[in-house]
C-alpha positions as CSV (number, residue, x, y, z in Angstrom):
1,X,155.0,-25.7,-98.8
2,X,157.7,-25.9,-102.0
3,X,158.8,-22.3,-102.9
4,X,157.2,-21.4,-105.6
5,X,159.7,-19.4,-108.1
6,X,159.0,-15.6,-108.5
7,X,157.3,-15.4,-112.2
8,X,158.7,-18.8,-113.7
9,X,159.0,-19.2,-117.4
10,X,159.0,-15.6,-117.9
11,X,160.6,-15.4,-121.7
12,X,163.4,-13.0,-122.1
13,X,160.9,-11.7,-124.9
14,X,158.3,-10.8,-122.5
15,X,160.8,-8.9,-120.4
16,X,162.4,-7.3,-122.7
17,X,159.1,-5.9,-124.1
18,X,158.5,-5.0,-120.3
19,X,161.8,-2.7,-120.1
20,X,160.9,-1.3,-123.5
21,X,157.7,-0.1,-122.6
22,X,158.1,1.2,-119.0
23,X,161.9,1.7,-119.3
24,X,164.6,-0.1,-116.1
25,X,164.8,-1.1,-113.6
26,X,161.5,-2.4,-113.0
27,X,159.2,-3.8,-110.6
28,X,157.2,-7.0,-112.2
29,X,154.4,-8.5,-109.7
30,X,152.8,-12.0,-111.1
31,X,149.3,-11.1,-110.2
32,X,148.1,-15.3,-110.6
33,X,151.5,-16.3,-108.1
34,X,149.7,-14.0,-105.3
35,X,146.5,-14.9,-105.8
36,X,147.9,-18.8,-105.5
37,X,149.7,-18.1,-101.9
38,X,146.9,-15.8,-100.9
39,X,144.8,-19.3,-101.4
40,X,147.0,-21.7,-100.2
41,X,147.2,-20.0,-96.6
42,X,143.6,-19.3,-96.4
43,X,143.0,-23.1,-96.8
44,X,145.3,-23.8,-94.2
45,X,143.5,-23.0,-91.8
46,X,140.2,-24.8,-90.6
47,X,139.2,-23.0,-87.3
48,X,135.7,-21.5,-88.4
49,X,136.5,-18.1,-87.4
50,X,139.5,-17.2,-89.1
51,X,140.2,-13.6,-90.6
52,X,143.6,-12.8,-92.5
53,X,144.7,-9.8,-92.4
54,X,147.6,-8.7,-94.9
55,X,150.3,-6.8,-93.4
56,X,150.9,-3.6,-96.1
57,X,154.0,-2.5,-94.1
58,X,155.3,-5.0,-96.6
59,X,153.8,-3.6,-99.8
60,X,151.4,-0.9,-99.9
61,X,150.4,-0.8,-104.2
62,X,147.2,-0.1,-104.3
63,X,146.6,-2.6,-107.2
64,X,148.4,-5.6,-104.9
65,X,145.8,-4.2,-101.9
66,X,142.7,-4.4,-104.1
67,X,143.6,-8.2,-104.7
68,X,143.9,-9.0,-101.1
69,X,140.5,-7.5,-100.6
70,X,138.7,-9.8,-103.4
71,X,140.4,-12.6,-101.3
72,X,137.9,-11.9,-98.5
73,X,141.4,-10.9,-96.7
74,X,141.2,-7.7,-94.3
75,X,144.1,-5.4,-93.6
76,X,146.7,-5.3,-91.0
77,X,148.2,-1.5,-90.5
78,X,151.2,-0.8,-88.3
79,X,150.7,2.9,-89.3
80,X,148.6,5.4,-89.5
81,X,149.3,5.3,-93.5
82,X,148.8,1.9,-93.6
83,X,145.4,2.6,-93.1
84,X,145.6,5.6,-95.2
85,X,146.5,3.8,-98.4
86,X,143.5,0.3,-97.1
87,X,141.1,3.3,-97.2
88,X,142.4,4.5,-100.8
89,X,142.4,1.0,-102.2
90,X,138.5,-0.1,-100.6
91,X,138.8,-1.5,-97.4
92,X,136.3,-0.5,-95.0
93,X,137.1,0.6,-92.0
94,X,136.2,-2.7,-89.8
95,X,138.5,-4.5,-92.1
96,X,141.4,-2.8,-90.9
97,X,143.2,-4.0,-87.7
98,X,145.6,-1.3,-86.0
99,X,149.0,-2.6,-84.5
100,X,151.4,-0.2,-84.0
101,X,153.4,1.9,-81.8
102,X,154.2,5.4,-80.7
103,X,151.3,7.2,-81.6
104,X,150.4,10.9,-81.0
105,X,147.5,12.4,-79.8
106,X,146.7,14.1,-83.3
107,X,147.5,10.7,-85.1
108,X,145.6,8.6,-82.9
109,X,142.9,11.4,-83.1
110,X,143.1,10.4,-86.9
111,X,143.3,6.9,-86.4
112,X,139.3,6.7,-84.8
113,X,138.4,9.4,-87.3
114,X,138.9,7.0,-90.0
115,X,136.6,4.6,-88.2
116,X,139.4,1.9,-87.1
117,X,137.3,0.2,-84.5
118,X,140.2,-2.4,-83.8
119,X,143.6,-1.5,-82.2
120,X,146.3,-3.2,-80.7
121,X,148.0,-1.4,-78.4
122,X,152.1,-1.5,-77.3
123,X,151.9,0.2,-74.2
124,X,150.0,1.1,-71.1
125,X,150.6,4.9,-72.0
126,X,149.3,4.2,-75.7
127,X,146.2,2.7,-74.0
128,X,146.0,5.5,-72.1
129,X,146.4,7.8,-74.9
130,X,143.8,5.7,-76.9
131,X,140.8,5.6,-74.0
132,X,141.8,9.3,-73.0
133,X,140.9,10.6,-77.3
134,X,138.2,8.1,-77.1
135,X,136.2,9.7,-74.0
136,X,137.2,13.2,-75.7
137,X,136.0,12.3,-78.5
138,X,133.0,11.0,-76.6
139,X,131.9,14.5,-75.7
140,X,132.0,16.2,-79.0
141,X,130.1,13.9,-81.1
142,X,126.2,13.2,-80.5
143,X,125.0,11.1,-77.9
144,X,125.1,7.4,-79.9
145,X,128.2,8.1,-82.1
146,X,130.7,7.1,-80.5
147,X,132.4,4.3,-81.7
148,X,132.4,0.9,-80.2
149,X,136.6,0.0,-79.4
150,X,138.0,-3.4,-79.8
151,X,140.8,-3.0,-77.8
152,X,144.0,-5.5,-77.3
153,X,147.6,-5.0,-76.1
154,X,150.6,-6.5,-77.8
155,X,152.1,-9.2,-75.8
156,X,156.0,-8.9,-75.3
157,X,157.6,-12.3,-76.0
158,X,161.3,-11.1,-74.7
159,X,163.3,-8.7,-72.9
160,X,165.2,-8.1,-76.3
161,X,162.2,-6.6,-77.5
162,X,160.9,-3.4,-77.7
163,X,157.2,-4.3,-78.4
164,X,154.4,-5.3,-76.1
165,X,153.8,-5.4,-72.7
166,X,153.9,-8.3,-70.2
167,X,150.5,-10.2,-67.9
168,X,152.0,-8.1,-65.1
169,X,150.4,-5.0,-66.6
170,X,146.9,-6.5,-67.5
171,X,145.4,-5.2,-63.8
172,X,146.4,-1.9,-65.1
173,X,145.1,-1.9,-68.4
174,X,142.0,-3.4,-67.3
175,X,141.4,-0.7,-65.0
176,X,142.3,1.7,-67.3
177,X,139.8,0.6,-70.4
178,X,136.8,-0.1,-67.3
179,X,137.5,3.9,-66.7
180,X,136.6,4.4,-69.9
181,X,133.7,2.3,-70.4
182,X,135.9,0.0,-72.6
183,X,136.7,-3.6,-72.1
184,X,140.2,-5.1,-73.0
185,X,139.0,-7.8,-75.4
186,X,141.9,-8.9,-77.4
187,X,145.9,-10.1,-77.3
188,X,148.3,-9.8,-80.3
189,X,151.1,-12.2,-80.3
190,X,153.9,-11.1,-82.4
191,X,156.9,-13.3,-83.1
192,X,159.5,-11.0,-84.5
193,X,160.2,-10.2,-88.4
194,X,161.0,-13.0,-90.8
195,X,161.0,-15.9,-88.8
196,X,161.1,-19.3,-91.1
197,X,160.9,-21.9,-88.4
198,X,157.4,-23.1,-88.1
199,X,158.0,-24.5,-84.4
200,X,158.7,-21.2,-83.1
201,X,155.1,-20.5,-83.7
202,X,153.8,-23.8,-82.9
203,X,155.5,-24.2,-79.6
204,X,154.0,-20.8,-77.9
205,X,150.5,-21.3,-78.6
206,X,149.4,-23.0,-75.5
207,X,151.2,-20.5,-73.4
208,X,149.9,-17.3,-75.6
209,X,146.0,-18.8,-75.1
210,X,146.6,-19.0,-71.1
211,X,148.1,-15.2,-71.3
212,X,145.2,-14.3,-73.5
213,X,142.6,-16.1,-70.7
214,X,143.7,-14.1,-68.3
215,X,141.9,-11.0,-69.3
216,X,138.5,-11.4,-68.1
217,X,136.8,-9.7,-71.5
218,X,139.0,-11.8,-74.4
219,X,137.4,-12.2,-77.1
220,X,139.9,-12.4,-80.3
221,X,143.5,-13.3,-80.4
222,X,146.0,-11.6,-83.4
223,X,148.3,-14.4,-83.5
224,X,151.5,-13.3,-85.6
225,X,152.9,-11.7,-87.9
226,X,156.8,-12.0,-88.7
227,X,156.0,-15.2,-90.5
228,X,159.1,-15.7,-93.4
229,X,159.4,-16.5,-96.6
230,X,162.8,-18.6,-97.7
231,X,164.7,-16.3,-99.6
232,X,167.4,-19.0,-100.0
233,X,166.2,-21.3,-102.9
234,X,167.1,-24.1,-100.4
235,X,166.7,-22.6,-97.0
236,X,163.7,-23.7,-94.6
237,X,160.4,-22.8,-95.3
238,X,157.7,-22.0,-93.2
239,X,155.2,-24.3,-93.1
240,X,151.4,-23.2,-93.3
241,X,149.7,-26.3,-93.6
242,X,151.4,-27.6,-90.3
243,X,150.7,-24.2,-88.4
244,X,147.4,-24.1,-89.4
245,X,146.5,-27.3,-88.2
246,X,148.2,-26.6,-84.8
247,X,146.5,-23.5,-84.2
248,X,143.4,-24.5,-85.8
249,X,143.1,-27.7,-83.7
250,X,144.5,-26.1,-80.2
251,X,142.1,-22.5,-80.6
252,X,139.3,-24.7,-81.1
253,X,139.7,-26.7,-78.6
254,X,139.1,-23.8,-76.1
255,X,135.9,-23.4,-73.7
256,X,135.2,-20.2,-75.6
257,X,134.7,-19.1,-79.4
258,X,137.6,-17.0,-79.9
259,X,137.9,-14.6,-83.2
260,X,141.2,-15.6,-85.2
261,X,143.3,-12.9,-86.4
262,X,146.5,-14.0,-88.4
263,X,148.3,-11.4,-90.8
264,X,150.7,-12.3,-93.1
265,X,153.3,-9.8,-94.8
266,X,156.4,-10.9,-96.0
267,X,155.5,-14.4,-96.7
268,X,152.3,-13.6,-98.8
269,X,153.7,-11.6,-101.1
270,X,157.7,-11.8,-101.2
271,X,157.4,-14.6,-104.1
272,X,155.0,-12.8,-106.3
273,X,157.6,-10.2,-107.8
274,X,160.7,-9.7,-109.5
275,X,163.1,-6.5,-110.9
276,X,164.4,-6.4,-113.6
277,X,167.5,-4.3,-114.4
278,X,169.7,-4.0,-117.6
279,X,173.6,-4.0,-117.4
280,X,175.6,-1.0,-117.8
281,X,178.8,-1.8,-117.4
282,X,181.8,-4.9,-117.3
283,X,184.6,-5.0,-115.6
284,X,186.8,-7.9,-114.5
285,X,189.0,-8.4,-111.0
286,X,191.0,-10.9,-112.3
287,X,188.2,-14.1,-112.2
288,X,185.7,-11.9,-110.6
289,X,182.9,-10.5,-112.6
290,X,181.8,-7.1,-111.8
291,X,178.2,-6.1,-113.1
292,X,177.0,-2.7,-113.3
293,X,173.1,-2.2,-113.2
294,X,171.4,1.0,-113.6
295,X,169.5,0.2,-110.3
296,X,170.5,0.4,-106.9
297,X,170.4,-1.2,-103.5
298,X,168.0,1.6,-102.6
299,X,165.1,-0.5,-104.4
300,X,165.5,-3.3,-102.0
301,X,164.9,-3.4,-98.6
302,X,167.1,-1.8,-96.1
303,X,169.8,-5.1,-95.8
304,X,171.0,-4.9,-92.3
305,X,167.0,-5.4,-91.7
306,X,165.6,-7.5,-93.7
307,X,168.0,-9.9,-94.9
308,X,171.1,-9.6,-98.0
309,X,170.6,-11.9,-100.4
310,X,168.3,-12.3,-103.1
311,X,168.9,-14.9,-105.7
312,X,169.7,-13.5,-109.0
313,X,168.8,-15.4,-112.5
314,X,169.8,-14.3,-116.2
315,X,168.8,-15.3,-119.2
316,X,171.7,-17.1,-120.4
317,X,172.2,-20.8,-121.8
318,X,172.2,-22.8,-117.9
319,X,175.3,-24.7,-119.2
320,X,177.3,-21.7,-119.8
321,X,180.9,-21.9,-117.8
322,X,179.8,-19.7,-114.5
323,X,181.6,-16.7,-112.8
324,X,182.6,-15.3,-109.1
325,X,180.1,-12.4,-110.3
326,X,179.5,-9.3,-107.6
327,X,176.3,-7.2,-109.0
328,X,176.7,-3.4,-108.3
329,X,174.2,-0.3,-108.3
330,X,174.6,2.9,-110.2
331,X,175.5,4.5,-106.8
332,X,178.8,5.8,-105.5
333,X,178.1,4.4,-101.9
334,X,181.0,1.3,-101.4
335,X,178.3,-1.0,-100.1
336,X,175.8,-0.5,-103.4
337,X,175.8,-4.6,-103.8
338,X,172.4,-6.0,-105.1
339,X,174.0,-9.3,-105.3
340,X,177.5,-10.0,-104.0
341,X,179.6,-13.7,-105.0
342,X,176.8,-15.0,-107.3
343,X,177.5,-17.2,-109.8
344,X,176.5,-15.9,-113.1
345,X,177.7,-16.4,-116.5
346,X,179.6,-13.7,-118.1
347,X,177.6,-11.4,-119.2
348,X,177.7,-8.2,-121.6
349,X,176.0,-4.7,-121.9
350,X,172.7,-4.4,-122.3
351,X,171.7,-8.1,-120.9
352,X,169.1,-7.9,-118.3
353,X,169.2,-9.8,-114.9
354,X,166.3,-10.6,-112.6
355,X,166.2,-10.3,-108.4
356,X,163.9,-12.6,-107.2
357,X,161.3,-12.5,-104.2
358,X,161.2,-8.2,-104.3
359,X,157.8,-8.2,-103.4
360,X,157.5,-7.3,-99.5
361,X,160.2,-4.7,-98.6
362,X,160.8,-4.1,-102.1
363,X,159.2,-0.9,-103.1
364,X,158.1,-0.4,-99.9
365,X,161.9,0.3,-98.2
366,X,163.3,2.0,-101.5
367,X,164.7,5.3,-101.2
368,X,166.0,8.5,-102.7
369,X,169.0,7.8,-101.4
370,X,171.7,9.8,-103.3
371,X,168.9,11.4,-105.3
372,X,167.9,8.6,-107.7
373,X,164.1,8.4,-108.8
374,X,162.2,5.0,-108.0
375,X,161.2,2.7,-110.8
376,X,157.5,1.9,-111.7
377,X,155.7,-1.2,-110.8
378,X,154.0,-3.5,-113.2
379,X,151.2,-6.4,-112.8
380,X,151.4,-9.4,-114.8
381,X,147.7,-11.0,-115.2
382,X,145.3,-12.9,-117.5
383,X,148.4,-12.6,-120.3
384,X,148.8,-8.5,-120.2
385,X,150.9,-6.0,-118.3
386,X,149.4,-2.8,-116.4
387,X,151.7,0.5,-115.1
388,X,150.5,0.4,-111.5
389,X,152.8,2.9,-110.7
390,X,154.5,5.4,-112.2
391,X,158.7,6.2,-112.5
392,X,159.7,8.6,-111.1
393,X,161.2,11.3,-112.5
394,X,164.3,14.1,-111.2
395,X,161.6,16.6,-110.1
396,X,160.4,14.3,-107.3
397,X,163.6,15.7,-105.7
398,X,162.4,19.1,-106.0
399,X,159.0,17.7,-104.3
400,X,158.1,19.9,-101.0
401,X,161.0,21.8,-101.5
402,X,160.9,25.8,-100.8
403,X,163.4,27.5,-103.8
C-alpha cells in the first residue's frame, strides 16, 4: 500500500482560515483520508469471519470513534477508559474487546459492569482476578444474569517482553476458568508497537494457530496489533493486502471456524491528521535555521516511545534554496525539538508549518508538561471544518486542585 499524504492539497488559505477560527497550534483530522484506510484494510481481508477492532490507545476523539463505528469496525480497549470513552461515543458493549494489563479488583469490577463480555488476559493472576469478580459477582446478581465470559490470554512472543504468558501456563489457566464454570476460548497474539515489516507477522502465523489449538475450547484468535505506519515518506510500509491474504488463506484453512479479531491503531489512523503551528520566532546558527513554534513537543507522542521524526511541510515555493532548519517548541526543556535537521526554506514570523502523520499518539500522549494548555482538534469533511474538541485554556491547570 503507497502512503497516502496526511491532508494533501490543503491550500495555505484553508489553513490559515483554520488557525483564524480555532486559534494555533492545531490538530486537523481529514475525515475522507480515514474513512479511505478504514476501507482499504477491511477489504484486505477475505476470511468470512473477520472483525476489526480499532485500537483507541491511539486516539480516543469521540468524533474519530463514531467513524470507526459506521465502518462496521468494533473497538479494541487496553484500558479501562478505553472502554469508557467506546461507551461515550456508541459502541455497545459486545463491540468492545478488553486487552490489557494490571487490573485491580475495583477496575476489573468496572470492567464487567460495563458489560465487556470479551477480555484478554496478561497473566495467570489477572485470570485469576477476572474468574474470582466474576463468581462474586455471580452471587449478587439474580439467578440468569450473569454474564457469559469470552475469555483469552495474551501470548508472550519473547523473553524481552513483558506481556503475555507462554503454552506452559495453559494447564493452569484451564483449570482455573473450568473452576469457574468458564472456558478459555481465545489467544491474542501481539507483535510489539509499530512494527512496519509485514513478514514479521506473516512468518508466525502457523506457529500462533498450533499455540492457539492447544487449548481445548479455542474459538477466536486476536491476531495483532503493533502494526506500523511509515512515518518516513520513504521508509517500508506495511503491507495489508499481503497480510491479509496470508492470514486469510492460512485461518481458513483450519479444521475449525475460528472468529478473526485483528485491531489496528497506529496504522489506521496516523495518516489521517496534521498540526498546524505558526512561527514565533527566527534565529540563525550560522547556516542553521532555528524555528520557534508556539507549540511543543508535548503535543506529540512521547519520542523515546513512539518514534522522532515526523516529516515537516511549509507552504513555501518547492524551488526555494533549502536550510539545515531545527524546529523548536515554546518550552524551556533543551530537548523541545518537533523537528530537528529538516530541510526547510527560510522562513519568517507568522508562516505556518505542518507535522505530518499526528493522528495516533498525537493528542492522545500530549501533556501539560511545563503547564501549557492542549490545542483543539478539528475534522475536515464533505468541504467544512467542525471543533471536535475544545483548547484548552490556563484554568485546566487549576483543574482538581484544592486552593
Amino acid at each position: 500500500m503507497e502512503k497516502v499524504q496526511a491532508i494533501p492539497n490543503l491550500e495555505l488559505k484553508l489553513a490559515q482560515e483554520l488557525l483564524q477560527v480555532y486559534g494555533s497550534p492545531l490538530y486537523v483530522y481529514d475525515g475522507d483520508i480515514l474513512r479511505q484506510t478504514i476501507a482499504h484494510i477491511t477489504k484486505s481481508f477475505s476470511y468470512p469471519r473477520t472483525k476489526f477492532h480499532f485500537a483507541s490507545v491511539t486516539n480516543g476523539n469521540i468524533a474519530l470513534l463514531k467513524i470507526f463505528q459506521a465502518a462496521g469496525w468494533g473497538l479494541h480497549a487496553n484500558t479501562p477508559g478505553d472502554i469508557y470513552l467506546g461507551l461515550n461515543a456508541g459502541f455497545l458493549p459486545g463491540d468492545i474487546v478488553y486487552s490489557g494489563s494490571n487490573l485491580s479488583w475495583e477496575e476489573m469490577s468496572q470492567v464487567l459492569d460495563w458489560g465487556v463480555a470479551t477480555l484478554n488476559l496478561d497473566s495467570i493472576s489477572q485470570l485469576r482476578l477476572c474468574c474470582e469478580v466474576f463468581l462474586f459477582r455471580a452471587k449478587t446478581q439474580r439467578r440468569g444474569e450473569e454474564e457469559e465470559l469470552r475469555l483469552g490470554l495474551r501470548l508472550n512472543v519473547s523473553e524481552d517482553s513483558r506481556i503475555g504468558v507462554t503454552s506452559t501456563d495453559f494447564d493452569e489457566a484451564i483449570s482455573i476458568t473450568n473452576a469457574a464454570g468458564l472456558k478459555l476460548t481465545g489467544l491474542h497474539f501481539y507483535r510489539g508497537t509499530g512494527t512496519n515489516a509485514t513478514s514479521a507477522f506473516t512468518d508466525v502465523i502457523d506457529g500462533v494457530s498450533e499455540t492457539a489449538q492447544k487449548l481445548p475450547d479455542w474459538q477466536y484468535l486476536d491476531f495483532g496489533g503493533g502494526f506500523g505506519y511509515p512515518y518516513h515518506r520513504q521508509g517500508v510500509a506495511f503491507d495489508w493486502e499481503l497480510f491479509g491474504k496470508e492470514l486469510s488463506t492460512r485461518i481458513g484453512n483450519l479444521d475449525r471456524n475460528i472468529n478473526l479479531v485483528i485491531e489496528p491503531g497506529r496504522s489506521a489512523v496516523a495518516g489521517c491528521a496534521i498540526m498546524l503551528t505558526k512561527v514565533v520566532s527566527i534565529k540563525w546558527q550560522g547556516k542553521k535555521q532555528v524555528v520557534g513554534v508556539d507549540s511543543t513537543v508535548a503535543n506529540l507522542s512521547v519520542l523515546s516511545v513512539h518514534g522522532g521524526y515526523r516529516e515537516i511541510v511549509t507552504w513555501k515555493n518547492p524551488i526555494s534554496e533549502k536550510y539545515t532548519t531545527d524546529i523548536c517548541g515554546n518550552t524551556t526543556y533543551s530537548r523541545d525539538y518537533l523537528g530537528k535537521g529538516c530541510q526547510l526554506p527560510a522562513l519568517e514570523i507568522g508562516d505556518i508549518i505542518s507535522i505530518l502523520d499526528v493522528g495516533a499518539y498525537g493528542y492522545a500522549m500530549s501533556s501539560h508538561f511545563l503547564h501549557r494548555p492542549k490545542p483543539a482538534e478539528v475534522l475536515l469533511e464533505n468541504n467544512t471544518h467542525r471543533l471536535i474538541r475544545k483548547r484548552e485554556d490556563y484554568s485546566v491547570l487549576l483543574n482538581n486542585q484544592i486552593v
